[in-house]
C-alpha positions in Angstrom: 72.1 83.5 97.0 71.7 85.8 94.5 73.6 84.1 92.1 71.6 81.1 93.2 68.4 82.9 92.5 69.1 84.0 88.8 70.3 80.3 88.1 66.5 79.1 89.2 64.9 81.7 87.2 67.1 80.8 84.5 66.2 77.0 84.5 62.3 78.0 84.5 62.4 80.2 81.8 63.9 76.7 79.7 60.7 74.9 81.2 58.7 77.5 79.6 60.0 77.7 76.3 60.2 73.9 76.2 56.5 73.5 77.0 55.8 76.3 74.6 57.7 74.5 71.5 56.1 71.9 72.5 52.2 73.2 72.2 53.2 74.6 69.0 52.8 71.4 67.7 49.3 70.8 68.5 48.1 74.1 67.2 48.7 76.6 63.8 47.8 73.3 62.2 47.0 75.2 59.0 50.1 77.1 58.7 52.7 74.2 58.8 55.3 76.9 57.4 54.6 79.2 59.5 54.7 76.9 63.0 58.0 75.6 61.1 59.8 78.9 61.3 57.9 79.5 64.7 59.5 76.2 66.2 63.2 76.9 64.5 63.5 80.2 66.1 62.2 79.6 69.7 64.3 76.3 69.5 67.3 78.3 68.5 66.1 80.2 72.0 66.3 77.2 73.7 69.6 75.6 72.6 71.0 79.4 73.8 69.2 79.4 77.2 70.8 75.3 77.6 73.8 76.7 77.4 73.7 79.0 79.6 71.9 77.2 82.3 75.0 74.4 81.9 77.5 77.5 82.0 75.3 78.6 85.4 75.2 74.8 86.5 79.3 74.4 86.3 79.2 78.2 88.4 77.6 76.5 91.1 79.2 73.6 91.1 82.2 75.0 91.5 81.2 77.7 94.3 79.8 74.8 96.1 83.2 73.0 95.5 84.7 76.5 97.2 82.4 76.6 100.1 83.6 73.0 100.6 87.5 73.8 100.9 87.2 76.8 102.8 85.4 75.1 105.7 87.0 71.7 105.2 90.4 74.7 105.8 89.0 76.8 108.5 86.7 74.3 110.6 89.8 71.7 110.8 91.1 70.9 114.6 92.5 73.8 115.6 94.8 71.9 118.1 98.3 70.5 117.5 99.6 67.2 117.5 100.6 66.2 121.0 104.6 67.0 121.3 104.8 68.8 118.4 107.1 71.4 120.0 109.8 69.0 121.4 109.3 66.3 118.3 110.5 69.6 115.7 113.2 70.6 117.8 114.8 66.7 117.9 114.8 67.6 114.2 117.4 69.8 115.1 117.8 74.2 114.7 116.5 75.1 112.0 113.9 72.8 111.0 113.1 74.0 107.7 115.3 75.3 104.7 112.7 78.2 102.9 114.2 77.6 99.4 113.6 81.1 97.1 115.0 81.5 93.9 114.7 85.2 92.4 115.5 86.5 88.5 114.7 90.1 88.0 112.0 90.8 90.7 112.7 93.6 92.5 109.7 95.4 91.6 107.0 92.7 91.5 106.9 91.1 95.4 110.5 89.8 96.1 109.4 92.0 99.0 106.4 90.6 100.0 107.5 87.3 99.5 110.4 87.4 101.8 108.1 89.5 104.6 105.6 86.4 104.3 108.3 83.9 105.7 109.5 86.2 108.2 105.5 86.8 109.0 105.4 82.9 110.0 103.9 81.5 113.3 107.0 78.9 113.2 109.7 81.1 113.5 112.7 78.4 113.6 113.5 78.5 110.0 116.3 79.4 107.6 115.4 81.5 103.9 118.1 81.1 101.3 118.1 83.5 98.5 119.0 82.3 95.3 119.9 85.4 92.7 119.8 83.4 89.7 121.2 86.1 87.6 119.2 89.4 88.2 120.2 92.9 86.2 117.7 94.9 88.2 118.5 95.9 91.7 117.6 92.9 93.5 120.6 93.1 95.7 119.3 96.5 96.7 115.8 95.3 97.5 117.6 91.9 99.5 120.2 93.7 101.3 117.4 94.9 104.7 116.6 91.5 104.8 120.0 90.7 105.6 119.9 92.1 109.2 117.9 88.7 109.6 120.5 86.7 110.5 118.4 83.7 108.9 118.3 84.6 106.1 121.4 84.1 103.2 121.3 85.5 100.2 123.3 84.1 97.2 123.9 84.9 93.4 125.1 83.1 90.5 125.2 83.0 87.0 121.5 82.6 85.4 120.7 78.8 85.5 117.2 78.5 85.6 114.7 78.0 88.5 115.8 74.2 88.7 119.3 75.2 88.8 118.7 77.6 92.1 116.6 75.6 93.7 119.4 73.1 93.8 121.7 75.5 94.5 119.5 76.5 97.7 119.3 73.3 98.9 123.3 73.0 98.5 123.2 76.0 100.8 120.9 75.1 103.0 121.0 72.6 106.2 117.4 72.1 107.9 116.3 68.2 107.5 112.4 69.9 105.7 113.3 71.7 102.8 110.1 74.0 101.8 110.0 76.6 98.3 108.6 80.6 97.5 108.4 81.8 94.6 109.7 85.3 94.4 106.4 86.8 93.9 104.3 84.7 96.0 102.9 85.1 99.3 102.4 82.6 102.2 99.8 82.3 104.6 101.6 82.8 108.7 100.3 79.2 109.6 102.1 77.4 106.8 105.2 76.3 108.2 104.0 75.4 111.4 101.3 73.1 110.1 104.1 71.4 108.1 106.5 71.1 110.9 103.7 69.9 113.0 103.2 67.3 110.8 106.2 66.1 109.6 107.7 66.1 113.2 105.4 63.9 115.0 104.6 61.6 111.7 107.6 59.7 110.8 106.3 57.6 107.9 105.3 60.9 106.4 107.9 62.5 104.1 105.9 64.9 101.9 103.0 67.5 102.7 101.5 70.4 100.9 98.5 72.8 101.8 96.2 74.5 99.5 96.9 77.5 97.3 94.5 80.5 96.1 94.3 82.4 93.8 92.7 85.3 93.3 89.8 86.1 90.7 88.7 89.3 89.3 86.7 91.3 92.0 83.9 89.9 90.6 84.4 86.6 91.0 85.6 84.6 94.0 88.8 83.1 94.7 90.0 79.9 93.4 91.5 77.4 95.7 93.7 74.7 94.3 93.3 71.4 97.3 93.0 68.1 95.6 93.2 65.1 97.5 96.3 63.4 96.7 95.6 60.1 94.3 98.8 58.8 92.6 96.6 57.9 89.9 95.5 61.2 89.0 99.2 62.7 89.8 100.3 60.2 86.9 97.9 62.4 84.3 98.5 65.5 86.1 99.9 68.1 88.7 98.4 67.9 91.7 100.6 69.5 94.2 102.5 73.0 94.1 106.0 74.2 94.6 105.1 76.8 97.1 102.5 74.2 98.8 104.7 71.9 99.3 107.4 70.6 102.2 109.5 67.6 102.7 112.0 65.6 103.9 115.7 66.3 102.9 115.9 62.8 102.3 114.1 62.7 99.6 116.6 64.7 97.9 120.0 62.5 98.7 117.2 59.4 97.4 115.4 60.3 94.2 117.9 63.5 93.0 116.6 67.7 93.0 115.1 69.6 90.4 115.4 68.4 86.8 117.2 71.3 84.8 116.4 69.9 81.5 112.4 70.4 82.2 111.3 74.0 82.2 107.9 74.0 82.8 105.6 71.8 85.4 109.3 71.2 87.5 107.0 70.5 91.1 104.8 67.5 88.9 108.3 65.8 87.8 109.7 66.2 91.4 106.1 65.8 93.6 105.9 62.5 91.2 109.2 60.7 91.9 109.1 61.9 95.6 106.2 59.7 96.2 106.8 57.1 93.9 106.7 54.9 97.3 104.9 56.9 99.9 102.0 59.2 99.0 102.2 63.0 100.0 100.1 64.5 102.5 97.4 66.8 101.8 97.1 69.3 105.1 94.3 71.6 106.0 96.3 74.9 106.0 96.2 77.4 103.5 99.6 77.4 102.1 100.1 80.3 99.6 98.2 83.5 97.2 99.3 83.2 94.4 100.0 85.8 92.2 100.0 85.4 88.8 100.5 89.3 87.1 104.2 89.1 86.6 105.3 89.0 83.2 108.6 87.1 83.9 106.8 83.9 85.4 107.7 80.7 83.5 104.2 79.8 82.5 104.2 83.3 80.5 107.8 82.6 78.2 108.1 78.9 78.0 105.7 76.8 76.4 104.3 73.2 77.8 105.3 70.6 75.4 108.8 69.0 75.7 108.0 69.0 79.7 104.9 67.2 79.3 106.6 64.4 77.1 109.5 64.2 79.4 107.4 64.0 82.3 105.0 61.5 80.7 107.9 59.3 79.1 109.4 58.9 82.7 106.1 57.1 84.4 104.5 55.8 81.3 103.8 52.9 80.5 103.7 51.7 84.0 106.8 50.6 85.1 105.1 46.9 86.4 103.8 45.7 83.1 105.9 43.3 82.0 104.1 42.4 78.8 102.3 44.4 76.3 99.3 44.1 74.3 99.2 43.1 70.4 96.1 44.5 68.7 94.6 44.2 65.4 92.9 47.3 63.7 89.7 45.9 61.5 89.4 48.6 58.7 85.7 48.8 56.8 84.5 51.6 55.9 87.6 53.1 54.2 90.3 50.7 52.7 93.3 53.1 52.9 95.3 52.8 55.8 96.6 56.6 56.1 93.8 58.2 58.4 96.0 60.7 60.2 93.9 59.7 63.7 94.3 56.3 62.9 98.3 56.7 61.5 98.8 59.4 64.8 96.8 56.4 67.2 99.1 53.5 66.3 102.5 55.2 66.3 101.8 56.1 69.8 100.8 53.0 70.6 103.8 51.4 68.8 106.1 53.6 70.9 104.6 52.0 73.7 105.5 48.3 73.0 102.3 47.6 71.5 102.4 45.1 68.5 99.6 46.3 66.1 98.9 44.8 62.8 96.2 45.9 60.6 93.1 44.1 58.2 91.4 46.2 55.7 88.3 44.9 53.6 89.8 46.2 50.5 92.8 47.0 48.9 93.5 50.4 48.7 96.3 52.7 48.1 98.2 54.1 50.6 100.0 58.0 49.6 103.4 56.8 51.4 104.6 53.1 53.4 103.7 52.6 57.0 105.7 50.1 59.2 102.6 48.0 60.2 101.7 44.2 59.0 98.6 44.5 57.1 96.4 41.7 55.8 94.6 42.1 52.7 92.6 38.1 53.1 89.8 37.5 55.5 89.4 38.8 59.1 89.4 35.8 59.9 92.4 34.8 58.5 93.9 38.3 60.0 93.0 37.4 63.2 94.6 33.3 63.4 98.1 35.2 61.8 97.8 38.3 64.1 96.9 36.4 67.5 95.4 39.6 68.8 94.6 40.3 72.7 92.6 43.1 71.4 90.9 43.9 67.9 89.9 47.3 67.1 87.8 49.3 65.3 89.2 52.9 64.3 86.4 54.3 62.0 83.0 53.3 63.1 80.8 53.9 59.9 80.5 50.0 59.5 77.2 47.7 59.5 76.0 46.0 62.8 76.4 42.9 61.2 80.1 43.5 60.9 80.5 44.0 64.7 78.5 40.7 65.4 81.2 38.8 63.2 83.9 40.5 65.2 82.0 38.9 68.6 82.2 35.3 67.0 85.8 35.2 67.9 85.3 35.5 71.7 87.8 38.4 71.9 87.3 42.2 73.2 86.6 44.4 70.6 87.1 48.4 71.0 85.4 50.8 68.7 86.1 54.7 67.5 83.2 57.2 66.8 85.5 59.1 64.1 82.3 57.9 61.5 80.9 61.3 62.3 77.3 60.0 61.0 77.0 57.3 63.4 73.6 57.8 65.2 72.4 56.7 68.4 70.1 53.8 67.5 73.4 52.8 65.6 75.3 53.3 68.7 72.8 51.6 70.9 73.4 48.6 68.7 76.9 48.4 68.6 76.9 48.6 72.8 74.2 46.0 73.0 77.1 43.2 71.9 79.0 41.7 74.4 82.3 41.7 73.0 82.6 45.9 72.8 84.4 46.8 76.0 85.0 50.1 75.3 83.9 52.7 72.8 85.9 56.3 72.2 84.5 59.5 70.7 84.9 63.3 70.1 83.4 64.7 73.7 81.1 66.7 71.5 80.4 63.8 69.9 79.5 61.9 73.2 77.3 64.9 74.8 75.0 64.5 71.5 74.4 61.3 72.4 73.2 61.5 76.0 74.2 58.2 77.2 75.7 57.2 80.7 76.7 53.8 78.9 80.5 53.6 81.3 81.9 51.7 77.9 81.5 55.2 76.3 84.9 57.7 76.7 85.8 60.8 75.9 88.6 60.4 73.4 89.6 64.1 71.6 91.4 64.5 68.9 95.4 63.6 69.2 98.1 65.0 66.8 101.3 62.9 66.6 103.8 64.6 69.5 106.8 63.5 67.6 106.3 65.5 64.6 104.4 68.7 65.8 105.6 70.3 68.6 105.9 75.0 69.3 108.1 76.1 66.8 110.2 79.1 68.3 110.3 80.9 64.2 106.9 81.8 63.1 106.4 83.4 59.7 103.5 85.6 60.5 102.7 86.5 57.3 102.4 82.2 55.8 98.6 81.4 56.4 98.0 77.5 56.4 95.1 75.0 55.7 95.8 71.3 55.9 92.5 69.3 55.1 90.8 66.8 53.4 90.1 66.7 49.4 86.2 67.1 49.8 83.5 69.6 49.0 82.3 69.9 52.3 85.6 71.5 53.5 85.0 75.0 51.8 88.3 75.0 50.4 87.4 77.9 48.2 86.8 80.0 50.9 90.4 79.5 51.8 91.3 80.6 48.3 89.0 83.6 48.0 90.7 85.3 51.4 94.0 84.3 49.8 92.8 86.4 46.7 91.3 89.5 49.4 95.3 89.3 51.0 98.0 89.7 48.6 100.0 90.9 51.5 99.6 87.5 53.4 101.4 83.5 51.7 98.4 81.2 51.4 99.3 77.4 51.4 96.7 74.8 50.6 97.8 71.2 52.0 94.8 68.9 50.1 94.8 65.1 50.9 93.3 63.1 48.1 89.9 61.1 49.5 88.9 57.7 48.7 86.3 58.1 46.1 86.3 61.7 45.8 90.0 61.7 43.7 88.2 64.6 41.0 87.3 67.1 43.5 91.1 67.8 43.4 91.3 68.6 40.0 87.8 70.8 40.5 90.0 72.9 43.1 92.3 73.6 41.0 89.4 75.6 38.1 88.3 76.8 41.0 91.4 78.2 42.3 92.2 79.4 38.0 88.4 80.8 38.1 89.1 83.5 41.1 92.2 84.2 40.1 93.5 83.2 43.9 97.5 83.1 44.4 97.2 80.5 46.9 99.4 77.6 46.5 97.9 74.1 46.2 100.0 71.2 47.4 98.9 67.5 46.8 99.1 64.5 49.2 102.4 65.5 51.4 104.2 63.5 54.0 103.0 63.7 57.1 106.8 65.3 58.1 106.5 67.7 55.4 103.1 69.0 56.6 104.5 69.4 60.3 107.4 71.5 58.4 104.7 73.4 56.8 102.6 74.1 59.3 105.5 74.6 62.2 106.2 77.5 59.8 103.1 78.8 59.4 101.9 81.8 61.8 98.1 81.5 61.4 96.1 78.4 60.0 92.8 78.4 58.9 90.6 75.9 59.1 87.3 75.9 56.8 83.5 74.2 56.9 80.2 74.5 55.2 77.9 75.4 57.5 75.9 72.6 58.7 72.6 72.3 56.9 74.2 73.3 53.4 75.0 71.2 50.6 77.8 69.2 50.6 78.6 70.0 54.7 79.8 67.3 56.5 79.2 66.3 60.2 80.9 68.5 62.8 83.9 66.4 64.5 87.6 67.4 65.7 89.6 67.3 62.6 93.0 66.6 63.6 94.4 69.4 61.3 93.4 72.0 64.1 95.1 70.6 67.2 98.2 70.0 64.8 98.0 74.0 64.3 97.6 74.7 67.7 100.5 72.1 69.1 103.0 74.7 66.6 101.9 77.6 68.3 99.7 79.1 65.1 96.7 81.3 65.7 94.0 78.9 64.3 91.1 80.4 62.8 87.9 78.3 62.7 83.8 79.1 61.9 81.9 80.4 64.6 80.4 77.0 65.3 80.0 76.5 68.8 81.7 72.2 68.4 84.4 74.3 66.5 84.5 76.8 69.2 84.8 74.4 72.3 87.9 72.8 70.8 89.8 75.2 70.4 88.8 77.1 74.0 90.5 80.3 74.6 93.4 80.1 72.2 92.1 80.4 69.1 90.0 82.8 66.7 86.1 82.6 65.3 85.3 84.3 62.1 81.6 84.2 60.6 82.3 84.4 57.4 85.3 85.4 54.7 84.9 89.1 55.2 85.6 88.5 59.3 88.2 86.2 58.3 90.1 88.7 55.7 89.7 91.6 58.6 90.8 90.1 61.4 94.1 88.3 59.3 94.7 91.7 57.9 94.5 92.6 61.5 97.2 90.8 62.9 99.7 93.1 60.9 99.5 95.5 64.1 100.4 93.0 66.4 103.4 93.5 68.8 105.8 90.7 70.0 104.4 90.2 73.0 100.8 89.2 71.6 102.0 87.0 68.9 104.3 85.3 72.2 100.8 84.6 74.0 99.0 83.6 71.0 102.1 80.9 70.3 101.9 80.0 74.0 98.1 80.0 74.8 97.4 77.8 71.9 100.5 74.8 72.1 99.9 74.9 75.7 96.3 74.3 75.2 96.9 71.2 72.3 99.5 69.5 74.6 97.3 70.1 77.3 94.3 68.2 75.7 95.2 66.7 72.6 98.9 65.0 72.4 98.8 61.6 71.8 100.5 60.6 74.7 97.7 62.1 76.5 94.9 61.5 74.7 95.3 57.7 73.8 96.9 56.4 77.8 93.2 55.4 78.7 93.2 53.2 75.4 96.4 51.6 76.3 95.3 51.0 79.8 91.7 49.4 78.4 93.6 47.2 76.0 96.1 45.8 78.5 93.4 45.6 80.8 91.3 43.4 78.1 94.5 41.8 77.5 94.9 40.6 81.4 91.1 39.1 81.3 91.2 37.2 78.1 94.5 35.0 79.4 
């Protein structure tokens, strides 16, 4: 309530200072200077106290969402099925295999864990102890345990968590198979709820409980219990190893754990164990989980090749027989190499989709790509092409040009990457009938304010093929890849390359339609400060992922909006490219800048922060350069890999593509 309480008196205090820049309108009519520095300020008040009241608004939302689970948990019918005693022992003695591997956790809950199974209501279960190559005294810690004649403890060479789990279930003879983590705890109702379940429900082969996990002392639990939707699982994990139990038969049917994905194991196995039935969610809370240990796999393994295993497996769907062919209209900008528009249509190309492109002019391209492009008329383009879709990838073009693209009675799909597209524009471009869908930056879409359902978040997406965590970081190589163009602050770069002799500065410049001299004006400016950075013109897209893989730290640099020269604030792909590497990324304390790159990455104000807190990073230790280089490809895999970032795209244009024939 309290909580509560401070979030009302929050939202009044905006009233107030929104009525109050308000009246300053109607009054200091004869100081028009003055009331103009009056308004700034207390609007710079406001914009601070909106953020905090949507900080305070996603608080509750998700204490509500808290309250919600734990009494969905707790007030569920306390009774069991009818028969569930003499339905789990026709499963035969014992029911469930408690699969826990262990590497090196003697001291951090093997202990607890193991007391947690033996701590369960259901007490007609078997724990196999998998030793997957411990050098501490694990043995040791095991060997009570043993007196439990039900519970087997085995070692082997290290093979990973996939590889004992597997060799568990070798070991192991129950028909449910169930998995601990070594330093996890279960709650005593767990197994029994599961048994209950699977016992007396023979068309169910998979269930899971909820998991918590604890907060600081401050702050409240969190408890993971999503419904389960096979749609979502497809995006995303749903479902937990230590949550989960199921049949052994869906072990002799769709194969164990996959040894050759290390991260996110439970969403490649929870995914092809109900490819045909869907899991059950059960109102029991399953596990705590404890996340302090240093030697967890989420700590010393990064995300990326087990998201793009994992998505390569179930996307596309496996149903669509046909794919769509789509042709990119080009306007605003003649050349073809955009890296979001080069990064979007590889990725769909790697889906099946046949993309050719028309530009309005003819303009030169720094290096070939392998799409058809037509040079003539659209529509000219668009009777060779035979598109199912045509789409827009740089919306900075006229209305009229979007009304010529409705005369051909096909769905048309547009990109907000014109980052000076306003909302009367916008409303415009929605009001035709032919746009079906229209993608921007999510900062890009909250400006706006519409609730327009043809509008979608679309961030930016780096090309997963080329940039990926690069194990051998040179910590002491700082990066900036960016556009040739005044509003960049390139010489900001190249004065903290000047301030840091100790440091390698690399400048990766792409030359800009229509702003081809600025290059050559970076390089006097470069000669005029005497800066050692390095200047390197127009490189191929594989050399700037070589580049930047190597880089440690990348910069990325802006004129302050409101100055001369600055350009609108967007989600240059440059950054998430950084971030996919594993580089600590540097951007301006802007708070667009700030949002995209979350928690992984670094704010400076200005080049004096920026020079400090680079020099800074000289008195790092292994271990925080490891969680920078995790934090921050985790984070761009998470949210801005082009397999994620462009599957609702896809999934629109096949869509479109199913209507029009």
């Amino acid at each position: 309530m309290k909580f509560l309480s401070s979030y009302s008196r929050l939202k009044e205090r905006v009233r107030l200072l929104e009525k109050y820049v308000s009246d300053l309108g109607t009054s200091h009519q004869s100081h028009p200077l003055h009331l103009e520095k009056l308004q700034d300020h207390f609007q710079e008040n406001l914009d601070r106290l909106r953020e905090e009241m949507l900080s305070q608004s996603l608080d509750t939302n998700r204490l509500r969402r808290r309250a919600q689970i734990f009494e969905e948990i707790t007030l569920a019918q306390p009774l069991r099925p009818a028969g569930a005693d003499l339905a789990a022992r026709c499963l035969g003695s014992p029911c469930v295999s408690v699969i826990l591997p262990t590497h090196n956790r003697a001291q951090t809950g093997l202990q607890e864990a193991i007391a947690s199974v033996q701590a369960q209501v259901m007490k007609d279960w078997e724990l196999i102890i998998v030793d997957d190559g411990s050098t501490d005294h694990t043995r040791d810690v095991v060997a009570p345990f043993l007196e439990d004649k039900r519970i087997r403890y085995f070692v082997q060479e290290q093979s990973g968590s996939a590889g004992a789990r597997n060799r568990g279930i070798q070991e192991s003879s129950a028909p449910l198979v169930a998995y601990l983590d070594s330093d996890n705890i279960w709650y005593p109702e767990f197994l029994r709820k599961a048994v209950d379940c699977l016992a007396t429900e023979p068309d169910v082969d998979m269930v899971y409980g909820a998991m918590v996990m604890p907060q600081p002392a401050s702050e409240p639990a969190h408890i993971a219990w999503q419904p389960f939707l096979r749609e979502t699982l497809l995006t995303r994990g749903l479902i937990d190893t230590n949550t989960m139990v199921h049949r052994r038969s869906l072990v002799e049917k769709y194969g164990g754990w996959s040894p050759e994905i290390q991260r996110m194991q439970d969403w490649d196995l929870v995914l092809r164990y109900t490819e045909e039935k869907p899991a059950r969610r059960l109102p029991v809370f399953a596990v705590l989980y404890r996340s302090e240990n240093e030697n967890r796999i989420t700590l010393n393994h990064t995300i990326g090749s087990s998201l793009l295993a994992i998505q390569k497996k179930w996307f596309p769907p496996k149903n669509l027989t046909t794919r769509p062919r789509v042709l990119y209209a080009i306007w605003n900008d003649p050349r073809l190499i955009e890296r979001h528009i080069e990064n979007g249509i590889h990725c769909m190309q790697r889906w099946g989709v046949h993309v050719e492109v028309w530009r309005a002019a003819n303009g030169s391209s720094t290096y070939p790509v392998q799409v058809p492009i037509h040079d003539g008329t659209l529509a000219e383009a668009v009777a060779a092409c035979r598109p199912d879709v045509i789409h827009v990838p740089w919306l900075g073009c006229e209305d009229d040009n979007i009304s010529s693209l409705s005369n051909f009675g096909l769905p048309v799909t547009l990109s907000l990457h014109g980052l000076d597209v306003t909302s009367g524009e916008l409303a415009n471009h929605l009001s035709h009938e032919a746009v079906t869908a229209v993608y921007g930056f999510p900062n890009q879409l909250a400006r706006f304010g519409s609730s327009d359902p043809r509008l979608k978040s679309a961030p930016a997406a780096f090309d997963s093929t080329l940039f990926f965590a690069s194990p051998h970081k040179d910590r002491r190589l700082v990066v900036q890849t960016a556009a040739g163009m005044p509003g960049n602050d390139l010489s900001l770069f190249l004065e903290a390359a000047r301030r840091l002799p100790e440091f390698r500065f690399v400048l990766a410049v792409a030359t800009c339609y229509k702003k081809e001299a600025y290059i050559q004006e970076l390089f006097a400016i470069r000669e005029s400060m005497a800066s050692p950075a390095e200047i390197l013109i127009d490189l191929p897209q594989d050399e700037v992922a070589k580049l930047v893989g190597e880089a440690g730290i990348h910069v990325h640099t802006h004129l302050a909006p409101g100055t001369d020269d600055s350009l609108p604030i967007g989600q240059p792909v440059s950054i998430a490219e950084s971030m996919a590497t594993g580089c600590l990324c540097f951007v301006r304390k802007i708070p667009d800048f700030l949002s995209y790159t979350g928690e992984c990455g670094a704010s400076y104000s200005d080049v004096k922060d920026l020079v400090e807190q680079i020099r800074a990073t000289t008195n790092w230790n292994d271990r925080e350069w490891r969680d920078v280089h995790r934090k921050a490809s985790d984070h761009a895999f998470r949210h801005h890999a082009d397999v994620v970032v462009y599957r609702g795209m896809f999934m629109d244009w096949v869509n479109a593509g199913f209507k029009k024939s």
